[in-house]
C-alpha positions in Angstrom: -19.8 -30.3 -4.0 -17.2 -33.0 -2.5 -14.1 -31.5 -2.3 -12.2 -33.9 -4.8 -14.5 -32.3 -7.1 -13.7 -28.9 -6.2 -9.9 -29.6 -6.2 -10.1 -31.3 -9.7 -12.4 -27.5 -10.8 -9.4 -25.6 -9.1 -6.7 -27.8 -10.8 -8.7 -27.0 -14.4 -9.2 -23.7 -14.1 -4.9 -23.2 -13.2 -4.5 -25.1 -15.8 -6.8 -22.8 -18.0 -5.5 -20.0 -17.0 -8.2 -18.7 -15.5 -6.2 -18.6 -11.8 -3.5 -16.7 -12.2 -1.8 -17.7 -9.1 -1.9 -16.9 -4.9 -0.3 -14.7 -3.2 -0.5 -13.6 1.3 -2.0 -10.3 1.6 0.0 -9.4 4.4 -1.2 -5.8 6.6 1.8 -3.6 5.3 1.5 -1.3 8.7 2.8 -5.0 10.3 6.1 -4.3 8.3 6.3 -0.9 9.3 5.1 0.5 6.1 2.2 3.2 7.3 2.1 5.6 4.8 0.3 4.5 1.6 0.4 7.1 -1.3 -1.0 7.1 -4.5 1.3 8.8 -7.0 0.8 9.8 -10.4 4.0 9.5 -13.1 4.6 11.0 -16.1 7.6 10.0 -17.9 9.4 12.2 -20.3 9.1 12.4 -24.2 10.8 9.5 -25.7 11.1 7.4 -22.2 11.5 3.9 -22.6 8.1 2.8 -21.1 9.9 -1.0 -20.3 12.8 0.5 -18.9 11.0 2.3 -15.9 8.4 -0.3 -15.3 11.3 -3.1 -14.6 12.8 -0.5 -12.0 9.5 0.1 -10.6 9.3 -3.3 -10.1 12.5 -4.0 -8.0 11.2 -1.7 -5.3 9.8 -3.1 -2.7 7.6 -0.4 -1.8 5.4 -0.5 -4.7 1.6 -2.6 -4.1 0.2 -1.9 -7.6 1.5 -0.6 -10.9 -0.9 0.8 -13.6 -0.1 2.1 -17.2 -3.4 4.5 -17.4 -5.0 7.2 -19.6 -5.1 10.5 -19.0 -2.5 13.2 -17.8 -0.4 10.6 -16.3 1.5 7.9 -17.7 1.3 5.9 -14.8 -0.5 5.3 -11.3 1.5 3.8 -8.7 0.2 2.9 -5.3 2.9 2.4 -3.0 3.0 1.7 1.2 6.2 3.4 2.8 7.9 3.6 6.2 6.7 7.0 7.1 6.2 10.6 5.5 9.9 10.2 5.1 10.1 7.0 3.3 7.6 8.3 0.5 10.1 11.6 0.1 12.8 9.0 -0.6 10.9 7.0 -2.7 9.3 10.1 -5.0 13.3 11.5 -4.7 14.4 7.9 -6.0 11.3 8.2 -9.1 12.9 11.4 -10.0 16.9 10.9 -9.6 17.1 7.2 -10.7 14.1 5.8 -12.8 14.0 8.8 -14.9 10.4 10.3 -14.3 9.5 13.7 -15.6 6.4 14.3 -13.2 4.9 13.0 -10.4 1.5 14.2 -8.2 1.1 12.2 -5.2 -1.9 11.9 -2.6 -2.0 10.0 1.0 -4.4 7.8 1.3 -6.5 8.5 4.6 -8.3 5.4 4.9 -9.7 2.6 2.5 -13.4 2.4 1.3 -13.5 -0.6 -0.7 -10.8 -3.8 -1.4 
């Protein structure tokens, strides 16, 4: 294809909706960040669901947020500055954003993504 005609595809599918937007995916050991943890959340009976995902989102150690099935209330994958930084952040999920629960695993190495 000439690449005016792939531009004008890309500009139709933004405009569709269909891309969503871009974004750098950016190594988050080049920050610093080195531990990445996957942590499952439960929030407590009557929790206001809105409420803890607009903290969750003002940290800046959080890669992906998901509202799942299951035990959990939430999965949240997060990349921290050491063993310490994921204490601080799991101490911050419990002390300020109001979580009930929370079961978290290090993640050794990626497989696929």
């Amino acid at each position: 294809m000439a690449p005016s005609s792939v531009a004008d595809r890309v500009r139709r599918l933004e405009s569709a909706g269909a891309i969503r937007g871009y974004r750098a995916n950016i190594d988050p050991a080049f920050l610093g960040r080195n531990v990445r943890a996957v942590i499952d959340v439960s929030l407590p009976a009557g929790a206001d669901p809105a409420e803890f995902e607009g903290r969750l989102s003002e940290r800046e150690e959080v890669e992906l947020a998901l509202y799942v099935t299951g035990p959990a209330d939430y999965t949240v994958i997060v990349d921290c500055v050491g063993a310490e930084g994921l204490d601080a952040f799991i101490r911050w999920l419990k002390a300020e954003a109001g979580v009930a629960r929370t079961e978290s695993k290090f993640v050794l190495r990626p497989v696929i993504g």
